[in-house]
Structures are given as C-alpha cells and as structure tokens.
N, C-alpha and C positions, 0 to 999 in steps of 0.2 A: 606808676609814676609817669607823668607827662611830660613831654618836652616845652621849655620854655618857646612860645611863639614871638612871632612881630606884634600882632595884637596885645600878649603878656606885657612885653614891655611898653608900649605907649600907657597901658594901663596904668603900670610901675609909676613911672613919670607923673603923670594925671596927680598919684597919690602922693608921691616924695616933693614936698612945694621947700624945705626947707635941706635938703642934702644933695645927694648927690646920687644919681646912677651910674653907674660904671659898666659897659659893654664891649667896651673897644679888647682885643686876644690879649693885649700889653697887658693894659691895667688885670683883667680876666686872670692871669698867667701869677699876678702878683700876689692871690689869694688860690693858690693850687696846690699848696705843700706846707706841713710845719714843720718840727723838728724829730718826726721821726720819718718813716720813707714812704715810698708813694706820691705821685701826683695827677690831680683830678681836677678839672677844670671845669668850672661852673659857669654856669651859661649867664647868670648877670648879681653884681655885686652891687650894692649900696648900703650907705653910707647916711643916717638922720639922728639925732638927737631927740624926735619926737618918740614919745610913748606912741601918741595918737596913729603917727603913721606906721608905728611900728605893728601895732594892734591891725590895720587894713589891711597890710601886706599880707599878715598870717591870715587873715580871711580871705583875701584872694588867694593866696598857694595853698587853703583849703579846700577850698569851692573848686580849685582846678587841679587839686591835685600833684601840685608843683612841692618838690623838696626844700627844705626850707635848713638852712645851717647858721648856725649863732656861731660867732668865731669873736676873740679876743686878738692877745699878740701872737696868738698862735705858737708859743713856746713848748706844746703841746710834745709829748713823748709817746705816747700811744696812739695817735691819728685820729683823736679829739673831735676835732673840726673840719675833717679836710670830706670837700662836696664829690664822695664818691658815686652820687647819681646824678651829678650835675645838679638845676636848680639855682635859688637862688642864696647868696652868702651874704649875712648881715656881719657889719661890720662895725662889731660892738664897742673899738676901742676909742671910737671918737663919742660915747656918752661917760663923758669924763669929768663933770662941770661939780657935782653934788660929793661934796667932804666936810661933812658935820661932822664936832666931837662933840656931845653932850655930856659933861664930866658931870656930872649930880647924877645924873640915870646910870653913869657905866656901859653907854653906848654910843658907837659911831653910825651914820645914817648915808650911805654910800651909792654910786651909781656906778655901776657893772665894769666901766670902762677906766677907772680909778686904779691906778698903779698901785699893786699893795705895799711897795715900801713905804708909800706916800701915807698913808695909811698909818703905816709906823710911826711914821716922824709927825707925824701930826698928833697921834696919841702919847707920843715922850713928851710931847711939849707940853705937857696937861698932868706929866707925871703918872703915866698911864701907861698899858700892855696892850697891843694887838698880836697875842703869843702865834698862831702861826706863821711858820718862815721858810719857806720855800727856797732853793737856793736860787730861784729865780724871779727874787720879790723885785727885785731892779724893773724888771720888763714886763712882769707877768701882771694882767687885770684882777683885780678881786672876783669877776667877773667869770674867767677862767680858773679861777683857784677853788671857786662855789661848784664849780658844776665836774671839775676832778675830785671834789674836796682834798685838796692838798694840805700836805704835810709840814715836816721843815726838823731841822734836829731838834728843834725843843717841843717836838710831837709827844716824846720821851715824857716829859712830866705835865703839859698842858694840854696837848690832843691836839685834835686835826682842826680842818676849816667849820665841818658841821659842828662841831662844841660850839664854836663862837659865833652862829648864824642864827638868829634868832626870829628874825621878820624877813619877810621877802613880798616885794612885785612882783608880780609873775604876768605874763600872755600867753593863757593856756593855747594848745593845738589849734583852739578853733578860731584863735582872737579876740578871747576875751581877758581882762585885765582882772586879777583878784588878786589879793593879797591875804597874806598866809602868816600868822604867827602874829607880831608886832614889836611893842617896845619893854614891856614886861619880861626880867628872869624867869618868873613861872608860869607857865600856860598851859593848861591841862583841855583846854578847851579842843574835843573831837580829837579824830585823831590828827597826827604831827605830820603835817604836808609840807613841812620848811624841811623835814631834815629826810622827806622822801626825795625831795625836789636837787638836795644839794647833791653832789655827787651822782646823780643821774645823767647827765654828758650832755646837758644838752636836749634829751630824750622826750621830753617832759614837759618843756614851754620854755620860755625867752626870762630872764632874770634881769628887770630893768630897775628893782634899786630893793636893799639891803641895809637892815638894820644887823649891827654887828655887836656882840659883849665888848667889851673892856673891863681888865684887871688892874689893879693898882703895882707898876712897876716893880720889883724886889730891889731893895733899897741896897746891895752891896752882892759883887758877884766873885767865885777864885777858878780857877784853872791847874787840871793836873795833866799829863803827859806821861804815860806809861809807856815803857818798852818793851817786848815780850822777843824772843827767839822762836814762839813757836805762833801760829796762826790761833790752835786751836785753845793754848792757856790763855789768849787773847780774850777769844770766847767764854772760856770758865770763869777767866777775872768779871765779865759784865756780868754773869749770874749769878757770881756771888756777892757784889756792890750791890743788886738789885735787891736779892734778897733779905739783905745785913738791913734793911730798911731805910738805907739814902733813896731819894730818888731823886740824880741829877736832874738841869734842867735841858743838859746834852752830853749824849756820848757817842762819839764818832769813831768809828774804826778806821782806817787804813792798813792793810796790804804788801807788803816789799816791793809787787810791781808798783803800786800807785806813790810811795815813799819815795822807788828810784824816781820817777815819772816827772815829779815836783820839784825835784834837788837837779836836776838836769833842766827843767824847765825855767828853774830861780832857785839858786843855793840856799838854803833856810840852815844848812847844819843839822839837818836830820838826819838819824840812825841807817845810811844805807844797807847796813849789814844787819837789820832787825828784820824778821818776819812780818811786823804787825806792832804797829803803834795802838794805844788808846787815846783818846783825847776826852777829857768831862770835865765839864763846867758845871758847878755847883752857884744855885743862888739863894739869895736870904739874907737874914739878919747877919752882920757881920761876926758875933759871938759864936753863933750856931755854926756857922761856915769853918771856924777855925776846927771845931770839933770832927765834924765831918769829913773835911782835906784828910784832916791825918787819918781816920778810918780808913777811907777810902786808899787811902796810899800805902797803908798795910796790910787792908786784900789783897790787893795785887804783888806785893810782896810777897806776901804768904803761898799766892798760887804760879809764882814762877819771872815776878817781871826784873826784867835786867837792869832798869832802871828808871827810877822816876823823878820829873822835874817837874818842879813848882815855879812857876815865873814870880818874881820877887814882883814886875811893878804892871802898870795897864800896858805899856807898852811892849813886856815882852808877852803877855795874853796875848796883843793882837798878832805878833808874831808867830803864836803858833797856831790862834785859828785863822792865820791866811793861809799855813800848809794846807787846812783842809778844803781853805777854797780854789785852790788854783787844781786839787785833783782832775775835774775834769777839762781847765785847757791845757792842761799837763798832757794827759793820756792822748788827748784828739791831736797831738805834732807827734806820735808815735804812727799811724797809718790813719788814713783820709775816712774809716766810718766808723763810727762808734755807736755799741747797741747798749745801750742804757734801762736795764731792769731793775724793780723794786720788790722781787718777790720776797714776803714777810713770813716767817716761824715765831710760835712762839717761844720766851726769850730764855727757855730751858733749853731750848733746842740750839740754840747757835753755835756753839760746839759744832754737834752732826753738822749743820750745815755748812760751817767751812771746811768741814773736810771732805762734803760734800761736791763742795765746790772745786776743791783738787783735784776730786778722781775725774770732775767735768772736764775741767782744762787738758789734765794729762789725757785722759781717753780719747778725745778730741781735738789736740793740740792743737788749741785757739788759744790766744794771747788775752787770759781771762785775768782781769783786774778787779779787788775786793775793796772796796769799800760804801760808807752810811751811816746808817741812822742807828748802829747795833744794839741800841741802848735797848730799842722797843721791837727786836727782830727785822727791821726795815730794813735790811741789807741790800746794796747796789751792785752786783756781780755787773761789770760792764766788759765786753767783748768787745775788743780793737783790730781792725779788721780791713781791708777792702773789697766793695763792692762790684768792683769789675772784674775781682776771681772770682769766677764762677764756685772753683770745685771748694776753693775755702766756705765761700757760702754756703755751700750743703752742710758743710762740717760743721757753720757755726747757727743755723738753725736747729740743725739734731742738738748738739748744744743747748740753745734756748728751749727747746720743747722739754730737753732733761733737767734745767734748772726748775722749771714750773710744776714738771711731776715732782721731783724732790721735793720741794715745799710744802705742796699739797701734801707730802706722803708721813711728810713729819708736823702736821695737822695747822700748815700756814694757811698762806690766801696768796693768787696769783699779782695782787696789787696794793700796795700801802698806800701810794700815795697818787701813782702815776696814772690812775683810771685805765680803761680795758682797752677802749676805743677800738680798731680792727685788729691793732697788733695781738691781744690776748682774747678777742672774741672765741678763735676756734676749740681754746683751752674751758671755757667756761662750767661745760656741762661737768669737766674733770671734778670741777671743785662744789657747784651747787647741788651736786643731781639733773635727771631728765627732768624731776619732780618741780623742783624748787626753782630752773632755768625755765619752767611752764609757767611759775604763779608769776614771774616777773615778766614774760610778755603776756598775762593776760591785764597784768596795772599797765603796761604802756598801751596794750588794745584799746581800753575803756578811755586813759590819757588822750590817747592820740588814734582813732579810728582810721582817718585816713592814712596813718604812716607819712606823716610828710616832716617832726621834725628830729633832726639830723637821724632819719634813717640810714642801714648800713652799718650801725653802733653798737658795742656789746654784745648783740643778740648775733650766734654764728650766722654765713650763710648757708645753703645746701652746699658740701663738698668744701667747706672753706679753709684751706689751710694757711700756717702761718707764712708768709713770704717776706723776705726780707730782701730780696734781689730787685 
C-alpha cells in the first residue's frame, strides 16, 4: 500500500469536477470511526455522485496502489468501513438521488446512498414489501446493508438483504463498471456474481446502483407477548413454534437485564420479575392469523410461559414493539460502551445457547444482556461495559472470544447479520477452516490483485487479535 501524495491529490481534484475533496484533519477526523471501535484516519475523503468519476478514482488507486474505502452512514458494528491503511474514503451517502418503484416487475431500482427506510415507505405506498429491516433502517444506506447483507427481525420468515438483491452496478477493483444480475426473478445465466458481491464488505468493488425484489404487503398482521420465568423455556417455546409449522414474520427475545433496562429507561408495564419475554408477530390473511395466535399461544403455554398477552388493538402492538426497540438505548445509559454481537445457532440450539450465555456472564462477570432476532438463532448477547477499565476489558474480550467459540461449537456462524469486518476477522479460520478461509482470498486475489479495496477486511492479519480497547 502506498501513501497518499501532494501529486495524488491535485490528481484527485483534476478528476472530481462535480464533488467534493476533503483534506483538511477536521473534515479527515470526520470519516475515522463507525459504530464499533477503533479509529483510523484516512489520508483524503471525497464526496461525487458521478459513476464516471467514481470509476477514475479506482483506477488511479489501482495504478498507485492507494486503498480505496466505500463507506455509507457508517452505522457499521464490525468496522465495515473504517480506512485502517489510510487511503482514500468514498463517501457513498451522498449518491442518494435514484428511488424507482416499478410495481408491475416487483422491483425497486436504487442508488447505494438511499436510506433503506425510504425504501420502505416508498414500497408501502405501491402496497408492496421491501422485507429486510435492520434495526437501523432510519440511517442506514441500502448501500451499507448490500455489502453487510443485513438482516432485521423479519429475517425470520423473509431472509436477509442478498434474497432481495437481484441486479447490481458494480466498479470492479480496476475501474471498470459491469453490471451483474438485472431485472428478472430468474437468472441462471453463469454464475451468480450479485449474491457473491453482496455481503462481501466492500471487498469486491464499489455498488453504485441496485435493482431490489418486491413482495406484495401481507394484508393483516397480530402480535403475542410471552412471559416465561426461565431464559431457557424461552428458548424451547421458539423451537417448538418453529417446528409446529407457523413461521412468524418476527420473534424477538428479550432478557431480564434488557426488560429491566427498558422499564427504567421508559415504563411500558413490563414483567420486571420475568426471566425472558418473547415477542411474535404473525402476518397474513386475517382468517389464517386467528388460527395461528392461538396455536402459538398454547406452545408456549404448554412449554412453561407465565403469561401471555394479546394486544386487543394496533395501538397496543405498537406498544409492545417499542419495548423491543428502545432495548438498545436502554442498555447504552447503563455504562458508556456497549459490544453488540450477532453470533447465530441453529434454531434447535437456542436453548444451549442461552444457557450458554449464563455460564459466559457468570464466569466472567461482565454485565451481559440477551436479546434478537431468536426466531432464526440470530441472538444479540450485548456486553455493557466501560472502556477506560482496562482490567474489565480483558474480562469482556475473553468473554467475546467465548461467545464466538460457543456458537461455532453448537454448529452457528460467528455473523448473522452484522458482517466480520476487523471485529471478527481473527475468529474466521475457527469457523471456515484454513481450507475454505484459502479459497476465499484466492476470489478476492483474482477480484482485487492489487489489494486496494477496503483492505484490512474479514481476511485475519498475521498475529491479529480481537481488541476491543
């Protein structure tokens, strides 16, 4: 990797006739962190709407050698985007202009820098679905959500971002512009470089516009609220809903700590003396949903819950899914840092894994708070914490590295939703092999020769360990 020069950038300039370069430490300083830890600081940022120019750049920071970072709103939880070899950082959130819905195809036609709720609200208005949902669809770029392929609680019965990604833009490594996939549900043509490209971080080339699926709305939706005493009949009741053959379109766990957490943060009248809530949202035909509620509410009876409520109107549904959304500013007024994991099992396994999670907290007495996506094993073990205790830090890294083998050990993945970026790089070989961590740098080798974009990503370094300090 090269250092950016004085010559690099006049060049930069030369090329950017319609944005912006950014040099000055301020601005610089402003793209050096997202929202998980570390800060690195990249030696020049810019800012264009052109494809064309964007395509230049990457052939100048090919031909020199320069690092090259795609960056969104940078909401990023595994360190996604942040320019740990310096280089240069694009900054994708201002290609925001392109939000087609084309409702006769059943697709939306997007540009990288598009808010995904925006997204949303654009497809309801057409009576339509863009089913992933991220709990950070407010701020987060579709842009950012392709290249983590994020999730969202209704991952549960609809899947992730790569289900819904159908066509893509691309600027491969070298700068050149191809396009991948199209507008077609079926496309068997070669093989499938749209759904290599999504969830690859970044690694791969630049994603400057996205053709996306649309599903037709579910015309009527209900909500239950389980109570359980124990954590882990918590867990048995989702395995046994799953199995009885409902498949909610969300089921979210909550925790006792994350419960307290909420009720202290904004009173809702939730079960502080419960172990572990469920929350599932059923959708469909309204006939079918009636049938289903009660099933579902006498699993969980069956297998131990203390008590179950049905909100009678829309208004007390959104009542209780705003408990599950204030969980995380809830926990973050308990201590200033918060480590946010997604490691996934499969959904036989959740049981073991919260009680896995017990033995974590207690052996390590870290203030380890559960909850997620439980429906589809996508559980969020999140450790609250601060970073200026040193000695706590060690305790709640050994912590993370014990959560990650557990998962693995009860045949998960170290990432649902949240991508590897440097946070779970060091973990990777645990879970691919040496084998299988070989074939995938030898597709980014062939991708990307020079290593220039967002190197530093998923793939360990020599000696790289996890650091959370």
């Amino acid at each position: 990797m090269k250092v950016i020069k004085a010559h690099h950038i006049e060049e930069i300039k030369q090329i950017v006739k319609i944005g912006r370069v950014l040099s000055d430490e301020n601005d610089r300083f402003s793209y050096s962190f997202d929202a998980s830890f570390g800060t690195f600081l990249p030696d020049v940022v810019i800012q264009t709407k052109s494809v064309d120019e964007l395509s230049a750049l990457v052939k100048l920071a090919n031909r020199e050698q320069i690092p090259v970072y795609p960056r969104g709103q940078s909401t990023s939880l595994s360190g996604g985007p942040l320019p740990v070899k310096g280089g240069m950082v694009f900054d994708l959130s201002v290609m925001d202009g392109l939000l087609e819905i084309h409702e006769e195809d059943l697709i939306a036609v997007v540009s990288p820098g598009v808010l995904t709720a925006n997204i949303h609200k654009a497809a309801e208005r057409k009576g339509l679905m863009y089913p992933p949902d991220p709990s950070s669809s407010h701020v987060s770029t579709i842009g950012g959500n392709m290249a983590e392929n994020s999730g969202g609680p209704r991952g549960l019965k609809y899947g992730v971002t790569k289900d819904y990604v159908i066509g893509l833009e691309l600027i491969t490594p070298e700068g050149e512009i191809i396009k991948t996939g199209g507008s077609t549900v079926k496309n068997v043509t070669g093989y499938d470089l749209t759904k290599l490209v999504v969830g690859s971080e970044g690694t791969l080339g630049i994603i400057t516009k996205a053709v996306l699926r649309l599903i037709p709305k579910p015309p009527a939706s209900e909500t239950i609220m389980a109570v359980f005493n124990s954590l882990i009949d918590a867990g048995s009741a989702i395995s046994k809903i799953l199995s009885s053959g409902i498949i909610p379109a969300k089921m979210e766990l909550m925790d006792q700590s994350s419960i307290i957490a909420v009720e202290n943060y904004e009173p809702l009248g939730l079960p502080v003396d419960a172990e572990a809530i469920i929350l599932i949202e059923l959708d469909g035909h309204h006939l079918a949903l009636k049938d289903e509620v009660k099933q579902a509410a006498e699993l969980c009876d069956a297998v131990g819950a203390s008590e179950i409520r049905i909100p009678r109107n829309a208004a007390e549904r959104e009542e209780i899914w705003k408990a599950r959304k204030l969980v995380s500013p809830a926990i973050a007024r308990i201590k200033p840092t918060k480590i946010s994991e997604d490691a996934t099992v499969p959904r036989s396994k959740i049981p073991q894994m919260c009680l896995r999670l017990q033995e974590i907290r207690d052996k390590y007495n870290v203030h380890l708070v559960v909850f997620g996506h439980a429906g589809d094993g996508n559980l969020h073990p999140n450790i609250i914490c601060d970073k200026n205790d040193k000695e706590e830090m060690i305790r709640v890294e050994q912590a993370v590295a014990e959560i990650f083998t557990a998962a693995i050990e009860l045949g998960g993945t170290l990432s649902g939703e949240h991508g590897i970026g440097i946070m779970k790089a060091p973990f990777m070989e645990m879970e691919l092999g040496a084998i299988g961590l070989d074939m995938m740098k030898r597709i980014k080798e062939v991708w990307d020769p020079n290593n220039i974009m967002n190197p530093g990503k998923i793939f360990p370094e020599p000696s790289q360990k996890l650091e959370l300090t």
